[in-house]
PDB file of N, CA, C and O in Angstrom:
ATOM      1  N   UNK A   1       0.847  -1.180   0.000  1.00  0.00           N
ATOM      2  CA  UNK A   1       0.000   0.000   0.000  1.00  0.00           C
ATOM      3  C   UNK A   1       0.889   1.238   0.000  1.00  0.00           C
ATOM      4  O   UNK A   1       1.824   1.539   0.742  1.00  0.00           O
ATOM      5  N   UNK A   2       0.286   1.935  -1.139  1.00  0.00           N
ATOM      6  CA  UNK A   2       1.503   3.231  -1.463  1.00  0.00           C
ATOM      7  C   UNK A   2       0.549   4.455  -0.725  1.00  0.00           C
ATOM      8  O   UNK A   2      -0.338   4.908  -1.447  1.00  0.00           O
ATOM      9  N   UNK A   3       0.675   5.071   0.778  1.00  0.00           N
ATOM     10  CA  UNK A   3       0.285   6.413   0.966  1.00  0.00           C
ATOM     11  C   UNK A   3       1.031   7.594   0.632  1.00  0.00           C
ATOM     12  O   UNK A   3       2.209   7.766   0.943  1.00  0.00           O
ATOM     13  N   UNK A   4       0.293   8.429  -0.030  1.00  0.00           N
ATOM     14  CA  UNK A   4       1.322   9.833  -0.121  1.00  0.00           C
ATOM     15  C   UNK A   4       0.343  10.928   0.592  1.00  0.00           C
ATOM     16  O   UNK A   4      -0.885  10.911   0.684  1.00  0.00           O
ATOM     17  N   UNK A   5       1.198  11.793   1.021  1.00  0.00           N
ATOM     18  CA  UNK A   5       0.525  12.669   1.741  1.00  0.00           C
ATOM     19  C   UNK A   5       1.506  13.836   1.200  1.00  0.00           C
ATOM     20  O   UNK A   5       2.733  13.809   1.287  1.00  0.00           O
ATOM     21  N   UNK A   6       0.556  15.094   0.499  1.00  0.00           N
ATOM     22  CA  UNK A   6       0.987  16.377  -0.505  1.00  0.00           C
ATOM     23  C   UNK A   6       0.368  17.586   0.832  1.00  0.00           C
ATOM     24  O   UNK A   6      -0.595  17.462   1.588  1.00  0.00           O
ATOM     25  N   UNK A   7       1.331  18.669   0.710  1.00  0.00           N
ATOM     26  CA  UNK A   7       0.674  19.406   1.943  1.00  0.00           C
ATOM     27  C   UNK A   7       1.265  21.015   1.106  1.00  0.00           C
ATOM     28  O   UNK A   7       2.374  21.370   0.705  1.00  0.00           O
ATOM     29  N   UNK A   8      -0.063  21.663   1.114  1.00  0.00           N
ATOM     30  CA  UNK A   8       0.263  23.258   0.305  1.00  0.00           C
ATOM     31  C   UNK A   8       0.353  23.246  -1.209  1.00  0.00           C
ATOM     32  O   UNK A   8       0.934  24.094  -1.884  1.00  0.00           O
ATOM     33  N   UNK A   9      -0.365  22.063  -1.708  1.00  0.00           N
ATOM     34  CA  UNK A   9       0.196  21.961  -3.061  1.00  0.00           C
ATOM     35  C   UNK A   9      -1.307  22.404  -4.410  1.00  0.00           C
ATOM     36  O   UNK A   9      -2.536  22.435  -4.339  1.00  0.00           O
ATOM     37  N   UNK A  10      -0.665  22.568  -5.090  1.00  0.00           N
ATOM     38  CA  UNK A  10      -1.631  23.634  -6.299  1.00  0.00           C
ATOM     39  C   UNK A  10      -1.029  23.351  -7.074  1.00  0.00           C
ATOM     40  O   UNK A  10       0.127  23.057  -6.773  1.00  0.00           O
ATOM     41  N   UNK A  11      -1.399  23.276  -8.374  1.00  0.00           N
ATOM     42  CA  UNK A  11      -0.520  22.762  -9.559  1.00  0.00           C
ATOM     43  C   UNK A  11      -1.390  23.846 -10.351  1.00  0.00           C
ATOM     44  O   UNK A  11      -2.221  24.553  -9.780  1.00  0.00           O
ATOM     45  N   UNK A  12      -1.097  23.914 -11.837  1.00  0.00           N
ATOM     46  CA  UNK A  12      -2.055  24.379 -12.431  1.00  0.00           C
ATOM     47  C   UNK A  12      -1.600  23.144 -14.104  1.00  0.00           C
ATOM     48  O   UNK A  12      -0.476  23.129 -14.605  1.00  0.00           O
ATOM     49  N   UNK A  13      -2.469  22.516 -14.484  1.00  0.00           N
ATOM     50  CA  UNK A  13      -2.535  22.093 -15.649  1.00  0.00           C
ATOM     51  C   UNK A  13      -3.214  22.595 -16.689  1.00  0.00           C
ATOM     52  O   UNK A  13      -4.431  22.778 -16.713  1.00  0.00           O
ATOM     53  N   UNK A  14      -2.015  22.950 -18.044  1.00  0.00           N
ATOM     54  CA  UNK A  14      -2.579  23.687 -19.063  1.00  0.00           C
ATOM     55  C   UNK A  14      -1.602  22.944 -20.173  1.00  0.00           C
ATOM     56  O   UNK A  14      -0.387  22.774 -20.076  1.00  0.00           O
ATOM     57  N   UNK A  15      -2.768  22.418 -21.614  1.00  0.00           N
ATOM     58  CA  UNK A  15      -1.903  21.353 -22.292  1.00  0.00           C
ATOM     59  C   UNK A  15      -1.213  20.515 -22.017  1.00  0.00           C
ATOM     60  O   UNK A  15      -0.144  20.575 -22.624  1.00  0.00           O
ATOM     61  N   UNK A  16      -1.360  19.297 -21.015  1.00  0.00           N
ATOM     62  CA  UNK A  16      -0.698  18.600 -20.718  1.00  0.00           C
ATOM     63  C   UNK A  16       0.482  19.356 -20.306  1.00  0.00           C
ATOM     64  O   UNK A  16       1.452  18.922 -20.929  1.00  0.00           O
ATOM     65  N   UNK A  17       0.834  20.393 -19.443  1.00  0.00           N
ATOM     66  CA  UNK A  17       2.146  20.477 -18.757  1.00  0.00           C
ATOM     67  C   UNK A  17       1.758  20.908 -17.781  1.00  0.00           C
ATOM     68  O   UNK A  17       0.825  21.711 -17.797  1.00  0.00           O
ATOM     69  N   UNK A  18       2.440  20.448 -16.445  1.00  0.00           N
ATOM     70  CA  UNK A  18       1.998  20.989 -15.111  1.00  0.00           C
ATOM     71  C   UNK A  18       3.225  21.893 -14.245  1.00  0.00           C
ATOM     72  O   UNK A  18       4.365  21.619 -13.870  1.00  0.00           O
ATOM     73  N   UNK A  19       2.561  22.810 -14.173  1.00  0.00           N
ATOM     74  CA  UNK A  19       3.156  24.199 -13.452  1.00  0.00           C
ATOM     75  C   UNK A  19       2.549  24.385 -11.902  1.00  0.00           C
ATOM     76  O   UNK A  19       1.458  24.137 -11.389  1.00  0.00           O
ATOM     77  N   UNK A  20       3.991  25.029 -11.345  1.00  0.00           N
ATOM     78  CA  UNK A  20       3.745  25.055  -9.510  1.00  0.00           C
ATOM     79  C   UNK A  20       2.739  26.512  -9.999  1.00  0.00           C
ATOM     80  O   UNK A  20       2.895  27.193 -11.013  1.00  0.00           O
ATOM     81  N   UNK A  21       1.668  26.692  -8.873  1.00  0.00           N
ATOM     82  CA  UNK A  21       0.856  27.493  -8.651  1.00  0.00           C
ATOM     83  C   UNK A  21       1.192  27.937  -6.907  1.00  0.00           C
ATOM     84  O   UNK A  21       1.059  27.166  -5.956  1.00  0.00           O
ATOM     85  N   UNK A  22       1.662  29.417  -6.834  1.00  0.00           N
ATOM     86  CA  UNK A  22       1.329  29.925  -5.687  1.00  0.00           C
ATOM     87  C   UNK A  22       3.623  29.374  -5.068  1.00  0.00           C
ATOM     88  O   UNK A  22       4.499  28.768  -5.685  1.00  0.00           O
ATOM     89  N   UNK A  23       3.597  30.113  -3.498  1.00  0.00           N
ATOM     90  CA  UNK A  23       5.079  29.709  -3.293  1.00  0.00           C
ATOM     91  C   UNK A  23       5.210  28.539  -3.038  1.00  0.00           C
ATOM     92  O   UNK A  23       4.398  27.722  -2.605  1.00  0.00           O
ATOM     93  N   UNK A  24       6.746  28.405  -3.438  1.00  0.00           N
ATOM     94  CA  UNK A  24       7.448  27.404  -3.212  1.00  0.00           C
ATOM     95  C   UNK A  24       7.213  26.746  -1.404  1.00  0.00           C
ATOM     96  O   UNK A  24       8.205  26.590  -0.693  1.00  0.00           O
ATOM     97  N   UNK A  25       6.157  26.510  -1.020  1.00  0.00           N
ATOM     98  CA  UNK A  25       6.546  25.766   0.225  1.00  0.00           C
ATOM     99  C   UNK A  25       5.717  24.588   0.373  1.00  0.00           C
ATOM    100  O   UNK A  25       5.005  24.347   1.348  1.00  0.00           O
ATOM    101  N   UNK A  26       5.906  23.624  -1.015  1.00  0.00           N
ATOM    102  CA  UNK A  26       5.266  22.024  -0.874  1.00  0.00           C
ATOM    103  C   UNK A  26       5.809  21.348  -0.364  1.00  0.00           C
ATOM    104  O   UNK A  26       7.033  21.475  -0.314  1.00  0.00           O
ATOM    105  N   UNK A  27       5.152  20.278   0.277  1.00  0.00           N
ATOM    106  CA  UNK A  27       6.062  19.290   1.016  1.00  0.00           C
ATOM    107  C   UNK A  27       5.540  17.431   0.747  1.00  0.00           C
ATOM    108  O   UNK A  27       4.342  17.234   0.544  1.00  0.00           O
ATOM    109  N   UNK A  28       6.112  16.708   0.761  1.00  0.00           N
ATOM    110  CA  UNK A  28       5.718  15.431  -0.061  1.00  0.00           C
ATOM    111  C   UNK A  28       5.896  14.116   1.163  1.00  0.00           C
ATOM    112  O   UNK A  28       7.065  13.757   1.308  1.00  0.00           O
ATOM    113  N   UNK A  29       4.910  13.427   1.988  1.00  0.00           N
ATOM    114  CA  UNK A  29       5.663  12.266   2.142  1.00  0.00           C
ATOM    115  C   UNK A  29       5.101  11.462   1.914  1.00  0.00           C
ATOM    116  O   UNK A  29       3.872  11.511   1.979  1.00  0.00           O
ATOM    117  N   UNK A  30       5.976  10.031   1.434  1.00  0.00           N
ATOM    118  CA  UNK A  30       5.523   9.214   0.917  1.00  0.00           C
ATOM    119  C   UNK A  30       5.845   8.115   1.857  1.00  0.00           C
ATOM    120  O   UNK A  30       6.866   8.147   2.544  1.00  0.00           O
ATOM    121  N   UNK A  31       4.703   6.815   1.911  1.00  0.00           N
ATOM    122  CA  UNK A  31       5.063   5.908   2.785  1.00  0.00           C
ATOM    123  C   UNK A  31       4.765   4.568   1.686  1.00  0.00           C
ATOM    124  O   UNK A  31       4.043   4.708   0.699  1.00  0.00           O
ATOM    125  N   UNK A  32       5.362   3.427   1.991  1.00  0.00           N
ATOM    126  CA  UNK A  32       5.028   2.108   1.483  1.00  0.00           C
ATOM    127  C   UNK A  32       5.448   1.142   2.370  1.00  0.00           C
ATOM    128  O   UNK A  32       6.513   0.860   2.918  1.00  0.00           O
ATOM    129  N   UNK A  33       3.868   0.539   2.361  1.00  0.00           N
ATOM    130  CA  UNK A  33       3.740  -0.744   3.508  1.00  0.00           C
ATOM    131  C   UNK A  33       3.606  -1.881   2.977  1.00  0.00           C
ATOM    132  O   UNK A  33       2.827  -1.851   2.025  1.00  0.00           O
ATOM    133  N   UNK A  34       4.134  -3.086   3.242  1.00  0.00           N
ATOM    134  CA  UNK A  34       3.888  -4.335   3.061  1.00  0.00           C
ATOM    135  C   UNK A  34       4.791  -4.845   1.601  1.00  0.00           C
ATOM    136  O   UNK A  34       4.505  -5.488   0.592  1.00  0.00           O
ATOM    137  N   UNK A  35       5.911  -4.222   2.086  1.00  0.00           N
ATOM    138  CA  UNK A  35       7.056  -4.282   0.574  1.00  0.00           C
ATOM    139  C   UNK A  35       7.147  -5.933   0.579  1.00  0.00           C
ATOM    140  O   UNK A  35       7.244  -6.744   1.500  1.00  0.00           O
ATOM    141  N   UNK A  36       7.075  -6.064  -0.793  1.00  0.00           N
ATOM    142  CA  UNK A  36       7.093  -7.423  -1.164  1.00  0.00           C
ATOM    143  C   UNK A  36       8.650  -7.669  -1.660  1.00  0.00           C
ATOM    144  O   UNK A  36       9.186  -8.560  -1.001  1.00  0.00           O
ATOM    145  N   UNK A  37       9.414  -7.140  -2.572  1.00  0.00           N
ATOM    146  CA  UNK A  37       9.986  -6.840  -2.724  1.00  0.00           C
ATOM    147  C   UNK A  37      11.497  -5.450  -2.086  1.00  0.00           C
ATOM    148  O   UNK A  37      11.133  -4.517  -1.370  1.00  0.00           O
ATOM    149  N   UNK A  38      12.946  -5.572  -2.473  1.00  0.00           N
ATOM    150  CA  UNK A  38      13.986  -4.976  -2.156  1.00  0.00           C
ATOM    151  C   UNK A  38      14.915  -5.087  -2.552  1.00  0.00           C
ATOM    152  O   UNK A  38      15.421  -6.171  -2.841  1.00  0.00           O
ATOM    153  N   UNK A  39      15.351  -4.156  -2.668  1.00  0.00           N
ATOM    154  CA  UNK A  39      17.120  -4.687  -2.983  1.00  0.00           C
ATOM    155  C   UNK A  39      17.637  -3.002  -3.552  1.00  0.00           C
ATOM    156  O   UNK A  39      16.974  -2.021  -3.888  1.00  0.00           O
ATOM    157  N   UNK A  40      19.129  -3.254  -3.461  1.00  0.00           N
ATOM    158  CA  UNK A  40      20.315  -1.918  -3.389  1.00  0.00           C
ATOM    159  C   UNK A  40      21.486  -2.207  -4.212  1.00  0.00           C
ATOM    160  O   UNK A  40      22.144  -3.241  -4.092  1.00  0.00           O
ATOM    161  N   UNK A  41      21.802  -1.025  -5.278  1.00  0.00           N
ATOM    162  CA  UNK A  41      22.269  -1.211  -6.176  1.00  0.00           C
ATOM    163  C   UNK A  41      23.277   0.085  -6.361  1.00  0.00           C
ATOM    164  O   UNK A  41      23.252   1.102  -5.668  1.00  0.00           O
ATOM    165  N   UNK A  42      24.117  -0.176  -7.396  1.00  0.00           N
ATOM    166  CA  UNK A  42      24.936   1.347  -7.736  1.00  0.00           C
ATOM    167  C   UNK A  42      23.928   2.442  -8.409  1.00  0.00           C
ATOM    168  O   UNK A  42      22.928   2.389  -9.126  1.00  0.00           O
ATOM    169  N   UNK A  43      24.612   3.325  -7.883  1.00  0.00           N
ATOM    170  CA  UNK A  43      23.566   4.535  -8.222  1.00  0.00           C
ATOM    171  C   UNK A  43      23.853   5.785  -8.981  1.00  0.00           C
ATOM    172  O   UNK A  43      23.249   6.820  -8.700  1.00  0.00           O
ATOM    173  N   UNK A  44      25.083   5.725 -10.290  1.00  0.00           N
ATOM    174  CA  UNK A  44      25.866   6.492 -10.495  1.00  0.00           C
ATOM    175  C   UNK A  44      27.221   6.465 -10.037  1.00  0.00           C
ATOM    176  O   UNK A  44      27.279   5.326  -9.574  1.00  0.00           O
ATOM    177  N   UNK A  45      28.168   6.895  -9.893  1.00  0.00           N
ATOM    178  CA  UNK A  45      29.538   7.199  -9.367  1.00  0.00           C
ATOM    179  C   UNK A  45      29.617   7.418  -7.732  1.00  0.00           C
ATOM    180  O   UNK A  45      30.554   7.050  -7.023  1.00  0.00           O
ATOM    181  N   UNK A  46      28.787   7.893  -7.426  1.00  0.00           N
ATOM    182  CA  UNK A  46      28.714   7.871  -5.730  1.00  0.00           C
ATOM    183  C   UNK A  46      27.576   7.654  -4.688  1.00  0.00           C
ATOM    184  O   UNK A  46      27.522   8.039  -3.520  1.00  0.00           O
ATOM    185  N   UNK A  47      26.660   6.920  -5.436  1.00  0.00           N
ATOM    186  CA  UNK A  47      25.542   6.723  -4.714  1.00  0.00           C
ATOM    187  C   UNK A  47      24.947   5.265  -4.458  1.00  0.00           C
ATOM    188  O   UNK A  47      25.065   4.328  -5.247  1.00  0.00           O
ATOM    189  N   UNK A  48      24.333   5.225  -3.312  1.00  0.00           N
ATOM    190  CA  UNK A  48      23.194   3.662  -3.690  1.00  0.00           C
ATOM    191  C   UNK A  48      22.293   3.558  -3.775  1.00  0.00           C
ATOM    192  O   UNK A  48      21.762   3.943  -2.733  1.00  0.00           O
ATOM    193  N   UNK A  49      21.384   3.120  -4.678  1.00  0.00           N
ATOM    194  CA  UNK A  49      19.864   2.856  -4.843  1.00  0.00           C
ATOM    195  C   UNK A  49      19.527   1.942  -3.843  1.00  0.00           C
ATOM    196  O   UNK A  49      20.098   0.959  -3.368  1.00  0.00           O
ATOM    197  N   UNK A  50      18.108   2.687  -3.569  1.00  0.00           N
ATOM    198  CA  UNK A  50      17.384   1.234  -2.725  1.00  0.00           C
ATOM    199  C   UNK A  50      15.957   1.323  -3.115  1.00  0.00           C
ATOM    200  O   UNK A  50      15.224   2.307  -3.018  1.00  0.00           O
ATOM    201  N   UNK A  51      15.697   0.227  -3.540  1.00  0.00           N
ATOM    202  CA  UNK A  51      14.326   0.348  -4.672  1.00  0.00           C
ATOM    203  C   UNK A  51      13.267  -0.580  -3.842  1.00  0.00           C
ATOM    204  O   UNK A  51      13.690  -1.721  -3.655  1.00  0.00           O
ATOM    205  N   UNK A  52      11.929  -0.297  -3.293  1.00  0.00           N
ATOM    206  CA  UNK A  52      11.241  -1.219  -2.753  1.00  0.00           C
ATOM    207  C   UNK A  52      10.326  -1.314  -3.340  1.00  0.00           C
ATOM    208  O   UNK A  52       9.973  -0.191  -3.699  1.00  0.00           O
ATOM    209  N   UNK A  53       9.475  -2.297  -3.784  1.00  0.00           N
ATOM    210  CA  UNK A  53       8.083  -2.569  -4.430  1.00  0.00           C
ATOM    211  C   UNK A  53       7.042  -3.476  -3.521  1.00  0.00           C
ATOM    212  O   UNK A  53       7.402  -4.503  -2.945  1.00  0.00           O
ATOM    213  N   UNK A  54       5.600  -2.908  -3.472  1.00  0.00           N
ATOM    214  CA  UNK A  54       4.830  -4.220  -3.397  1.00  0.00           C
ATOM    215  C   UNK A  54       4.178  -4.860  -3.894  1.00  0.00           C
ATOM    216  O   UNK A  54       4.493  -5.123  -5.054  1.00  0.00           O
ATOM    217  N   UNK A  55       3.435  -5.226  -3.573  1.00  0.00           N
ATOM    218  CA  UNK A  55       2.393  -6.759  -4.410  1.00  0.00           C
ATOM    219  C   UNK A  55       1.593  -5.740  -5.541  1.00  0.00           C
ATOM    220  O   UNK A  55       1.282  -6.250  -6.617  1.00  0.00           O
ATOM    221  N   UNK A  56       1.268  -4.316  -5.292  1.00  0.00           N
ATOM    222  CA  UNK A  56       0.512  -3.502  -6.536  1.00  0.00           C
ATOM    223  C   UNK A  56       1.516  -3.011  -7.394  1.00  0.00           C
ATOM    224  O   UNK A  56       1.245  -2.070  -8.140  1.00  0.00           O
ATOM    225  N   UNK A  57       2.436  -3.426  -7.392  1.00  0.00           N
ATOM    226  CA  UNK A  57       3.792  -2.569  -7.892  1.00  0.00           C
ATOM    227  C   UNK A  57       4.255  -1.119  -7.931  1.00  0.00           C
ATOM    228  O   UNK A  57       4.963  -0.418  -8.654  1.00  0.00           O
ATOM    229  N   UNK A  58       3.295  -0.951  -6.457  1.00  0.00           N
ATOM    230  CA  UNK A  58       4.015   0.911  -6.339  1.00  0.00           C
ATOM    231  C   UNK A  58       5.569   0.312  -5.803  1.00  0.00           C
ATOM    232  O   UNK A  58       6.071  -0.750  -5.432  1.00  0.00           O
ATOM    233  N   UNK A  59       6.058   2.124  -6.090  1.00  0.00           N
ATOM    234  CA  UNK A  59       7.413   1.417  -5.865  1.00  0.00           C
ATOM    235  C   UNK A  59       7.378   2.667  -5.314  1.00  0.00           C
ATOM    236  O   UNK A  59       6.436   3.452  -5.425  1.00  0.00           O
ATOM    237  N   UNK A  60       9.083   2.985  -4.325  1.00  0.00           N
ATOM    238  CA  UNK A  60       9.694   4.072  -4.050  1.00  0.00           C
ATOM    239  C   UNK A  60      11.281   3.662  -4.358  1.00  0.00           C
ATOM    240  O   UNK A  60      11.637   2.487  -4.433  1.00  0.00           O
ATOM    241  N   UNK A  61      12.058   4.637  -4.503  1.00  0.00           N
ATOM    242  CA  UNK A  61      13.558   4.621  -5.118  1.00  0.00           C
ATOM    243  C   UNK A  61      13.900   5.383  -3.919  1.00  0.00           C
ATOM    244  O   UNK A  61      13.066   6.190  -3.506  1.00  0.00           O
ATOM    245  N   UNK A  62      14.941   5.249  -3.342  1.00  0.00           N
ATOM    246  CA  UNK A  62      15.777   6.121  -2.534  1.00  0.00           C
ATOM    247  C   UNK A  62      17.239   6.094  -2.713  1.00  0.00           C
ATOM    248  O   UNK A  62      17.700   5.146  -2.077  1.00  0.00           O
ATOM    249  N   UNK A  63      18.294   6.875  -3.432  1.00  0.00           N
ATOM    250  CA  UNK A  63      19.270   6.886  -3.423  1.00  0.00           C
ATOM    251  C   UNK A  63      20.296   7.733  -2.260  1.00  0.00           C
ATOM    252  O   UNK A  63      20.027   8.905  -1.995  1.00  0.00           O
ATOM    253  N   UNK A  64      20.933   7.361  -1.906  1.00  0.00           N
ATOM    254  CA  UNK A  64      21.950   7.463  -0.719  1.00  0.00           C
ATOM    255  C   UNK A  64      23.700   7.817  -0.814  1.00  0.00           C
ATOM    256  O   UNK A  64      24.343   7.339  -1.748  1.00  0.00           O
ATOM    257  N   UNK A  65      24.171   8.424  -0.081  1.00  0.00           N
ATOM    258  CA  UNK A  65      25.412   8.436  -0.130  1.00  0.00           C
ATOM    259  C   UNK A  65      25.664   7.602   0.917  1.00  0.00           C
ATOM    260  O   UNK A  65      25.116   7.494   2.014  1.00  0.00           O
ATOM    261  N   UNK A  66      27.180   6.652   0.077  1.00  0.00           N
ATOM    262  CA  UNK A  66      27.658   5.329   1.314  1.00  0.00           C
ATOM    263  C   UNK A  66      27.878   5.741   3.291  1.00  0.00           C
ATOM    264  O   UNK A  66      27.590   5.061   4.276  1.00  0.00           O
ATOM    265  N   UNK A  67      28.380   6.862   3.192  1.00  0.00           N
ATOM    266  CA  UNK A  67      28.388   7.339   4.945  1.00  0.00           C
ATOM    267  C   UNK A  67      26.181   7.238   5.267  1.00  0.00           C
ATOM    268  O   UNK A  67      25.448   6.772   6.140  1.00  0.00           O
ATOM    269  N   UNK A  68      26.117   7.493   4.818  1.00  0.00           N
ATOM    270  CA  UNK A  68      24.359   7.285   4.910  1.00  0.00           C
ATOM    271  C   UNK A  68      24.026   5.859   5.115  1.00  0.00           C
ATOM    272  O   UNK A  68      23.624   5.426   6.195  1.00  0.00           O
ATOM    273  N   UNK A  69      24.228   5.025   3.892  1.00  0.00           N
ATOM    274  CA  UNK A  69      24.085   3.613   3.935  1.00  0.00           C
ATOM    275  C   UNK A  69      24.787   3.252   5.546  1.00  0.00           C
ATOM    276  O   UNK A  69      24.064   2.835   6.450  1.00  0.00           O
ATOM    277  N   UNK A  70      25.845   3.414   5.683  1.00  0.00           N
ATOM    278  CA  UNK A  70      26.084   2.692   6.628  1.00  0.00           C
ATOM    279  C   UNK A  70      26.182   3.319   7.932  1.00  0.00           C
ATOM    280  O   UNK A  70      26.935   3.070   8.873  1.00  0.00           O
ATOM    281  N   UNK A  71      25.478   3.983   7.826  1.00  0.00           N
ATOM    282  CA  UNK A  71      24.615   4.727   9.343  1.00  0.00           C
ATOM    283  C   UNK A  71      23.431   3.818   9.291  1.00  0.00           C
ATOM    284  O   UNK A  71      23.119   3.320  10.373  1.00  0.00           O
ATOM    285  N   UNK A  72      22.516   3.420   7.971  1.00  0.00           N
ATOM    286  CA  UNK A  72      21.567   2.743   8.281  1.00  0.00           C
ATOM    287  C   UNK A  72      22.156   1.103   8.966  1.00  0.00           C
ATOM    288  O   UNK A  72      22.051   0.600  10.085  1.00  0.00           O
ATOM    289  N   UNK A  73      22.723   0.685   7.817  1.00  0.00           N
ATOM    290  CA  UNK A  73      23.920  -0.748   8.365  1.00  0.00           C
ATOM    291  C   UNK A  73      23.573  -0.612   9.717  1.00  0.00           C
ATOM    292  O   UNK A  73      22.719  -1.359  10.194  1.00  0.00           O
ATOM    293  N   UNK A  74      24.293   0.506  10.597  1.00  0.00           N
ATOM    294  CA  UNK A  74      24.801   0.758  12.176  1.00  0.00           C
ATOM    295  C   UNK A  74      23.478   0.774  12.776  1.00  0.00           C
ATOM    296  O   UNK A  74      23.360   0.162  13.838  1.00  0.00           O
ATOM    297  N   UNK A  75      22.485   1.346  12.303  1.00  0.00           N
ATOM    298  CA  UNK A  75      21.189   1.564  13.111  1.00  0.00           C
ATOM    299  C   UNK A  75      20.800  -0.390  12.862  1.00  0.00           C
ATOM    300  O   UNK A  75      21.060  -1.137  13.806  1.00  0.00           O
ATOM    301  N   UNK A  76      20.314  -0.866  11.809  1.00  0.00           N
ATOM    302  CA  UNK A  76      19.626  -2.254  11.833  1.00  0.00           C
ATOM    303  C   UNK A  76      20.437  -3.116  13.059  1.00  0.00           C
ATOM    304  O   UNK A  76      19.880  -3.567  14.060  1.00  0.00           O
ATOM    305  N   UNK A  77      22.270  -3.269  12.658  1.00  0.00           N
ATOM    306  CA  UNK A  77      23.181  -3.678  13.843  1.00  0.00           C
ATOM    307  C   UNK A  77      22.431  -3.415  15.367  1.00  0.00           C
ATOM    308  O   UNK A  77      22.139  -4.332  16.135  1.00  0.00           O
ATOM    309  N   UNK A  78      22.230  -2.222  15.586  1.00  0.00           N
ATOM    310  CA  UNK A  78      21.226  -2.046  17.044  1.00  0.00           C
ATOM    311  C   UNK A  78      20.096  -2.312  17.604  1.00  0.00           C
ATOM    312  O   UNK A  78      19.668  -2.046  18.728  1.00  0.00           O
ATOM    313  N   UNK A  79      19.477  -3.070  16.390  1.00  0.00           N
ATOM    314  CA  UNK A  79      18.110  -3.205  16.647  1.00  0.00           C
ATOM    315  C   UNK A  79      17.786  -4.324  16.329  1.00  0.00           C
ATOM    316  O   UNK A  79      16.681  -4.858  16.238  1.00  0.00           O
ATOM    317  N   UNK A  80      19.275  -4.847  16.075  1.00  0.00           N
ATOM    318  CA  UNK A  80      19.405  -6.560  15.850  1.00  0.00           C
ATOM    319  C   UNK A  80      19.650  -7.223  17.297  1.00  0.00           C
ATOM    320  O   UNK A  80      19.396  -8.402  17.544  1.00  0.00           O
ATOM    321  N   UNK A  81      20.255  -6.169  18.347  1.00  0.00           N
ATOM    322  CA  UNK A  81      20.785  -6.421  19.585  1.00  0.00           C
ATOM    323  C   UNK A  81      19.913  -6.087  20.588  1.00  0.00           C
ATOM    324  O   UNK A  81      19.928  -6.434  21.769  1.00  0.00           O
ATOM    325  N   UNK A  82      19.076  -5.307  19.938  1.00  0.00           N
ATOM    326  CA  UNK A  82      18.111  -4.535  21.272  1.00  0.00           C
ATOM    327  C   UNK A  82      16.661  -4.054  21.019  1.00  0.00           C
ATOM    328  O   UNK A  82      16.175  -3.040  21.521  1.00  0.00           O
ATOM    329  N   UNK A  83      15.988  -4.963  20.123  1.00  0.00           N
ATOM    330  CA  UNK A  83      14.582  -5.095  19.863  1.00  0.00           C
ATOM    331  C   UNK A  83      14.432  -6.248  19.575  1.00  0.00           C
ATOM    332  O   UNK A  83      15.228  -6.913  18.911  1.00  0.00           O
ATOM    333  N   UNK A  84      13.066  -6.746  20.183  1.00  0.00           N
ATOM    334  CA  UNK A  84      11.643  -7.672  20.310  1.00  0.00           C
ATOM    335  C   UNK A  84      11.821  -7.975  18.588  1.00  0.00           C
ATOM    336  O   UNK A  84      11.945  -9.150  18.244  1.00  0.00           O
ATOM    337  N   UNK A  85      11.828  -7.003  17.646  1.00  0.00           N
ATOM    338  CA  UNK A  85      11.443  -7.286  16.123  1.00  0.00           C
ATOM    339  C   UNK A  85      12.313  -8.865  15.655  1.00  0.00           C
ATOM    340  O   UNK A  85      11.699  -9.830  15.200  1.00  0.00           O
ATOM    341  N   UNK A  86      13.398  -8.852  15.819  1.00  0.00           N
ATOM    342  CA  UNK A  86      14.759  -9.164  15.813  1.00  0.00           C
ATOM    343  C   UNK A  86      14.462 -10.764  16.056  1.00  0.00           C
ATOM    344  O   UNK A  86      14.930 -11.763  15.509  1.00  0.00           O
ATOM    345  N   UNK A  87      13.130 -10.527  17.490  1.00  0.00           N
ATOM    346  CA  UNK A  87      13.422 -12.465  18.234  1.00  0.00           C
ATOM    347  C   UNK A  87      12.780 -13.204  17.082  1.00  0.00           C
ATOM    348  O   UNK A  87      12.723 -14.433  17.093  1.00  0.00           O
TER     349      UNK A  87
END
């Protein structure tokens, strides 16, 4: 299940092209639950993809710089040692 949640946002569509309406202060988040799918890949010259899909085939892409990746690495490591999820 792909939720997005758009906050301040206005578009204006004219001929198939869509233009920001009003200031710049949109904000976007996106959530996806029940990933069926994963996996992390090269992402250009200095980055890593991490691509998740589920069973409807929404997807989200998140690319990363490696000090990032392995802050996440370091966070799962902790929660491999010190959360219930883990048993």
């Amino acid at each position: 299940m792909l939720a997005l949640t758009l906050e301040e946002f206005m578009v204006e569509l004219n001929d198939g092209a869509i233009k920001n309406v009003g200031p710049n202060n949109k904000a976007a988040t996106a959530k996806l639950f029940d990933v069926e799918s994963a996996e992390a890949r090269e992402f250009g010259d200095k980055r890593v993809k991490f691509v998740f899909e589920d069973e409807d085939d929404n997807e989200i892409q998140i690319s990363l710089f490696p000090e990032d990746v392995r802050k996440l690495v370091d966070d799962v490591e902790a929660l491999e040692e010190e959360s219930p999820v883990f048993d």
